[in-house]
C-alpha positions in Angstrom: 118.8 106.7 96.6 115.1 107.3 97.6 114.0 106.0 101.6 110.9 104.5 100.8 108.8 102.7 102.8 107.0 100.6 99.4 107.7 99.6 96.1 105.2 98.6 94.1 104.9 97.5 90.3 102.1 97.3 88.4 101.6 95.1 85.5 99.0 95.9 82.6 98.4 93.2 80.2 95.4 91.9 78.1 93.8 88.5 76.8 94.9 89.3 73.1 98.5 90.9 73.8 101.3 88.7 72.6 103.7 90.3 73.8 102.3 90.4 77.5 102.2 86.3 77.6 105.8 86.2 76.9 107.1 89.1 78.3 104.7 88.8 81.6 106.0 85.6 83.0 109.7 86.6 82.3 109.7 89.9 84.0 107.2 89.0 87.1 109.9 85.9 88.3 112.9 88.4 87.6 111.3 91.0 90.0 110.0 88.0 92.6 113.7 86.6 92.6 115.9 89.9 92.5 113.4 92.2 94.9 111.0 89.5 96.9 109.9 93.2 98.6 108.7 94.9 95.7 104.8 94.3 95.5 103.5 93.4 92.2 99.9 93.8 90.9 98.5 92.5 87.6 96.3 94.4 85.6 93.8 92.7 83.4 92.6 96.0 81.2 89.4 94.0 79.7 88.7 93.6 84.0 89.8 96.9 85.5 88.6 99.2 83.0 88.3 102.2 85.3 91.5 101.5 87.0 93.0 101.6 83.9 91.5 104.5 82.8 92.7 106.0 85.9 96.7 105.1 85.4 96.4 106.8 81.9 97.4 103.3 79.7 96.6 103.6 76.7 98.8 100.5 75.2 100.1 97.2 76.2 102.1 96.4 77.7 102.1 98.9 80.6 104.4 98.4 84.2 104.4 101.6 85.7 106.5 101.3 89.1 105.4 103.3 92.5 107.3 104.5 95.1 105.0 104.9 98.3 102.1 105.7 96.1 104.1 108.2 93.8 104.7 106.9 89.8 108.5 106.9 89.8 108.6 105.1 86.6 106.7 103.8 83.5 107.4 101.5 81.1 105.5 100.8 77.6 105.1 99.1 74.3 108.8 98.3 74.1 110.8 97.5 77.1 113.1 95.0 78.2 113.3 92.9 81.8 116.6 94.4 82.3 115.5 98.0 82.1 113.0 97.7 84.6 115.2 95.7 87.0 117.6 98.6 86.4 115.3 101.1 87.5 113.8 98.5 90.3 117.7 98.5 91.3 118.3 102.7 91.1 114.5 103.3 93.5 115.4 100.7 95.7 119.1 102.0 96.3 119.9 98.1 95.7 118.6 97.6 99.4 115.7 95.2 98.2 
């Protein structure tokens, strides 16, 4: 279990990525209903191109989860909502 002070998830989608619209809105009200702590930050990549840039995503989509600033976990291409609550569950030592 890691003491942290934040969670944060981070959310990279795009206007043309079919699987963002239907993963996205899936995955965003599992996270809001199972951690309400965990802060969550959408990513347009067409809008924050120098962010992007910055996090190193190179494919959609991207949810990259930080612990107090520190990448703890990245997810892409192919993921499910359960593995990323799994991991939400492990950082968060189920405390959230």
């Amino acid at each position: 279990m890691i003491e942290t002070q934040t969670l944060d998830l981070i959310y990279f989608t795009g206007k043309t990525c079919g699987v963002c619209k239907v993963l996205k809105p899936k995955l965003l009200e599992a996270v809001k209903e199972n951690f309400p702590k965990v802060n969550i930050r959408v990513v347009d990549v067409e809008e924050e191109v120098e962010f992007t840039g910055q996090s190193m995503v190179f494919t959609l989509p991207v949810v990259i989860i930080k612990a107090d600033d520190r990448e703890m976990a990245r997810f892409a291409r192919s993921f499910s909502v359960y593995e990323v609550l799994q991991k939400l569950k492990r950082l968060s030592g189920g405390l959230i």
